[in-house]
N, C-alpha and C positions, 0 to 999 in steps of 0.2 A: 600685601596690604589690602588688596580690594580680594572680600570672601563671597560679598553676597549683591548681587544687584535687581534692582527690578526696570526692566525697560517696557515703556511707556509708549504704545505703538509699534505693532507688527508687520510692519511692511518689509521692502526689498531690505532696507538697513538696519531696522529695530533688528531683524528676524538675522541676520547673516553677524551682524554682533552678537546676541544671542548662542550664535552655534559658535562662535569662535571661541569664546566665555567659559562656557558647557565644556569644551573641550578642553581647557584649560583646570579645570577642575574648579570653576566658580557657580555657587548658588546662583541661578539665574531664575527670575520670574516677568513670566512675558504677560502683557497687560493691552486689551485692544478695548475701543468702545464698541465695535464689532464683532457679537460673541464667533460669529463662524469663523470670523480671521484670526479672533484670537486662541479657539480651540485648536487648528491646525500651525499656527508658530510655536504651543504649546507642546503638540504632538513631535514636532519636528524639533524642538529645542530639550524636550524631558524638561520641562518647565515643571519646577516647585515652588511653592508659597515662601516668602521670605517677609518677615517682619522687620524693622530699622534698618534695613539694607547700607552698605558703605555708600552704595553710589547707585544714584534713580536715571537713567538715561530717558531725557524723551525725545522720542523721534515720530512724530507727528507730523502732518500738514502745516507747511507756515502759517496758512492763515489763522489755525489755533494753537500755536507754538507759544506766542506769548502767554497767553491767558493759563495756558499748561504748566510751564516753568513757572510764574509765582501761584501755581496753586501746588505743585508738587515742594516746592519752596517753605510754604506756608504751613503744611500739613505733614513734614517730616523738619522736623529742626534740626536731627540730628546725620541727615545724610548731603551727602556731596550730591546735587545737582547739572548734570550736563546737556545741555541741546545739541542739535545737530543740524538745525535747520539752515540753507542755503544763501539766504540772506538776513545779515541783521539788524542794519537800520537802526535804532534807536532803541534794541530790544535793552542794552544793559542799562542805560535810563530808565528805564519801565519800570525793570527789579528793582534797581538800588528806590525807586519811588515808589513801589508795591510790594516790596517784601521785608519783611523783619533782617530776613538773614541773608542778603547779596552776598555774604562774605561766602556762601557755601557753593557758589555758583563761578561755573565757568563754561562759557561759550566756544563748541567746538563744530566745524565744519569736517569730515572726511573727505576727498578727493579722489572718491570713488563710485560707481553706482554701475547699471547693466539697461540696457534698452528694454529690456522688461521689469515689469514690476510685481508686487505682493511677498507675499511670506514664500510662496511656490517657487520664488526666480531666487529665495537666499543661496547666500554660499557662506562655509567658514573662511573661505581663504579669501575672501575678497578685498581684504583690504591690505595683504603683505604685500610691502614694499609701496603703497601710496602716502600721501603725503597729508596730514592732517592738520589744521589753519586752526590755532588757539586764538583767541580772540583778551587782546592785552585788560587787562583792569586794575586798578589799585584797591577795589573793592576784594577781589578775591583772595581768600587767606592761604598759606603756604602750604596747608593741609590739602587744599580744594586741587590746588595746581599739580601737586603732589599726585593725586589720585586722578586728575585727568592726565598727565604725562603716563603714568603706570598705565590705563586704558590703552592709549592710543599703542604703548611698545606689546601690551600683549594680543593686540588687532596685529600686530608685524608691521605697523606704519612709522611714519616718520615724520616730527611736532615743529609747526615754525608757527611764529607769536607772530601777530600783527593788529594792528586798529581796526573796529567795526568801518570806517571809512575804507580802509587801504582794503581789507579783506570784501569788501563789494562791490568795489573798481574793478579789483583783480579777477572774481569770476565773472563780471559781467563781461568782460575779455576771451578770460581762457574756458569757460565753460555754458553761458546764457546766450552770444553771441553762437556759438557752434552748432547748438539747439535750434535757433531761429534763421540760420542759412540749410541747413540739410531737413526743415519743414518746411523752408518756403521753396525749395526746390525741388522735394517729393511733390509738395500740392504744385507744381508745375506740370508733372507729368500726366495728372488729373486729363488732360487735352490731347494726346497720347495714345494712341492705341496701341493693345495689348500687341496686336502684332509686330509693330515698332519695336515696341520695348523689347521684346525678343532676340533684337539684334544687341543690348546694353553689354557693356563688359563688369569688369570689378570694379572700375571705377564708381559710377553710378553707384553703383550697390553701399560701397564703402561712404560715398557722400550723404547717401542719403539713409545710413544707421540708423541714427539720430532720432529719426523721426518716428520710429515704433515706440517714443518713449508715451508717458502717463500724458494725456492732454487734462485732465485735471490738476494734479501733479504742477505739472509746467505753467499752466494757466498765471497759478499763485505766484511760481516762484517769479515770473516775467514783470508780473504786473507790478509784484514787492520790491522789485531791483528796476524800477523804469528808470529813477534819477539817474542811477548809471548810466543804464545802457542806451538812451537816446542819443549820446553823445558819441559812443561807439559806435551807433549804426549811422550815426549823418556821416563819420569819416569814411565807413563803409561804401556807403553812397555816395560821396565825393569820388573812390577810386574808381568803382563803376563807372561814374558818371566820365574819369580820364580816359578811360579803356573806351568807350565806346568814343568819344573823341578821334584818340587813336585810332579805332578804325576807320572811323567816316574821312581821318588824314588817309589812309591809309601807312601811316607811319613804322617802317619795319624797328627803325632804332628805339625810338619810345618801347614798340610793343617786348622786344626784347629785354629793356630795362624792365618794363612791369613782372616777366616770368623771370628775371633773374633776382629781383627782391623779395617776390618771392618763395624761391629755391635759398634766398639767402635767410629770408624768416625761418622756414622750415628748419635747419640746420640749428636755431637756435633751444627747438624744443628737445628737451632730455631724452638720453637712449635708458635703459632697462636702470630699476634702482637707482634713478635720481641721476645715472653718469651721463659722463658726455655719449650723446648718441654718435654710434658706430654705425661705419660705410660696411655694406653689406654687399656678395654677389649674389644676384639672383640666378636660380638653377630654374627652366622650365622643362618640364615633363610632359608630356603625353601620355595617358593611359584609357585604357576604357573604362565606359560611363556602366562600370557593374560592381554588385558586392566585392568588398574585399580589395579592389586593385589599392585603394588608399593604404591601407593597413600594410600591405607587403612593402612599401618603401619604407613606410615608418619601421617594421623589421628590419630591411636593410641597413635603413641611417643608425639604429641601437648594434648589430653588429659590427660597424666599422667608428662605434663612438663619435658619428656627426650628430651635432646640435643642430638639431629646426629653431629659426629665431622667431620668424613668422611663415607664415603659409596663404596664398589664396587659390582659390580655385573660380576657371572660367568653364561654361557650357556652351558649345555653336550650336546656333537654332539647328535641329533636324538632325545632327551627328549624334554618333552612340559616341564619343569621345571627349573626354574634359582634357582641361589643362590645368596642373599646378604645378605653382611657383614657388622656390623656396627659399627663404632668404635663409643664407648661410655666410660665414666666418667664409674670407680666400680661401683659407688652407681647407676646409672642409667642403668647400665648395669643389673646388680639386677632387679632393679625394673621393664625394661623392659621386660626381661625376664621370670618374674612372671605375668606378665600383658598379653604379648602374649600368653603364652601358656594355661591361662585359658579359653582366646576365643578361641584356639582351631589352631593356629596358627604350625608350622612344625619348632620349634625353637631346637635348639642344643646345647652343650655346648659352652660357651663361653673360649675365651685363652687370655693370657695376653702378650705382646710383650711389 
């Protein structure tokens, strides 16, 4: 159904839809107000000219997101319209009040992105197996819906309807709240010397992702979704505020209940493709800190058919030596671990989480 598209903004997501599109054998034209970012999504997409396109995708900056969608609205009567922007607030009152043709429009969110940003950080495959957040309307006609569901399965994602309300409660939770604790405790480490920091494990590291994301970028999307999210961060700050309680009681039973709630939230979030997340054992490694030592276990685990589920790696300040951890399936946790340490490999025992 969808042949020809023109997306509207080359960043990390215009550009990575784009290549997902292209590779699917769709007319794609990539469209920036920034000629340099848009010759290089261009370049990296094999961007061609398309006239009445099925379907205009903008993925722009919030803050010009609205004004976007009813002018792309306005200006093609005959194509399906979709945003992508992060929060939306009142955007489909805007349109049905600003545009001739609300019917051609549907509001979608991806449930995806990379701590880097531009057309340079795209990927095709970025969005197989996430979750894409259609935003309900009675305005939108069966054709429109039609061609945003077909979107979202040939991205390799997976389409759940919900209210502009429900849909900016829920990332001001699962994704603007995540944002704004692994910045406010990167800029903690501001105070920190580099020598300290040297002692950090993966932990750190893993907390504080986040924070390499766009501060422009994020700026918008915070300040667009505050009605949310203030109400999220005072509960926040309520828990803080027990925890430290707790300690000033010194309270071992409290403190226990807080890290067992937890371990029991955590549990709740999805393991790989939407399923229930799987107990995993972790295998630690030893190797040296040189070319290539990575690479020969990954040989190993493809000739004995073990699957890597995740991977981290740690560095001791001054050691030529790393460490990585693998989270593995039991039985391949086994099995790898009998396999390495006959070649002669610095393996350990494994733990189960």
């Amino acid at each position: 159904m969808i042949s020809s598209v023109r997306i509207v903004g080359a960043g990390l997501i215009g550009t990575s839809i784009g290549l997902c599109l292209k590779a699917a054998g769709v007319n794609v034209e990539m469209v920036d107000i920034d000629p340099n970012t848009a010759k290089l999504a261009q370049d990296l997409v094999k961007s061609t000219p398309v006239s009445d396109p099925d379907l205009i995708i903008v993925a722009v900056p919030i803050g010009v997101n609205q004004s976007e969608v009813i002018k792309q609205l306005n200006a093609n009567k005959s194509s399906i319209v979709c945003d992508l922007a992060s929060v939306k607030s009142d955007l489909l009152l805007k349109v049905a009040e600003l545009s001739a043709n609300a019917e051609n429009f549907v509001s979608l969110h991806p449930m995806a992105g990379r701590e880097m940003s531009g057309a340079q950080s795209a990927r095709a495959d970025l969005f197989i197996g996430r979750a894409w957040i259609a935003i309900e309307s009675d305005k939108s006609s069966k054709r429109a819906k039609e061609i945003a569901q077909e979107l979202i399965k040939m991205c390799g994602g997976s389409n759940y309807w919900m209210s502009s309300a429900e849909h900016d409660e829920v990332v001001a939770k699962i994704s603007h709240v995540p944002q704004i604790l692994s910045t406010a405790l990167a800029a903690s480490l501001l105070n920190i010397s580099e020598e300290k920091l040297n002692l950090s494990g993966q932990g750190l590291r893993d907390l504080t992702r986040l924070a390499d994301a766009d501060s422009n970028l994020w700026s918008q999307i915070l300040l667009e979704n505050r009605e949310k999210l203030t109400p999220v961060i005072s509960d926040l700050l309520a828990q803080l505020e027990r925890i430290q309680e707790t300690l000033n009681e010194n309270n071992a039973e409290k403190m226990r209940d807080f890290l067992a709630k937890g371990r029991d939230g955590k549990t709740k979030i999805p393991g790989k493709h939407g399923a229930k997340a799987r107990e995993y054992s972790f295998l630690p490694i030893v190797i040296d800190d040189k070319a290539g030592e990575l690479a020969r276990i990954f040989n190993e685990c493809a000739k004995v058919s073990v699957n890597i589920e995740d991977l981290s790696i740690e560095h001791s300040p001054g050691q030529e030596t790393g460490l990585i951890t693998l989270a593995l399936s039991s039985a391949d946790c086994v099995k790898l671990s009998d396999h390495l340490e006959k070649l002669g490999f610095k393996v350990h025992p494994a733990k189960n989480r």
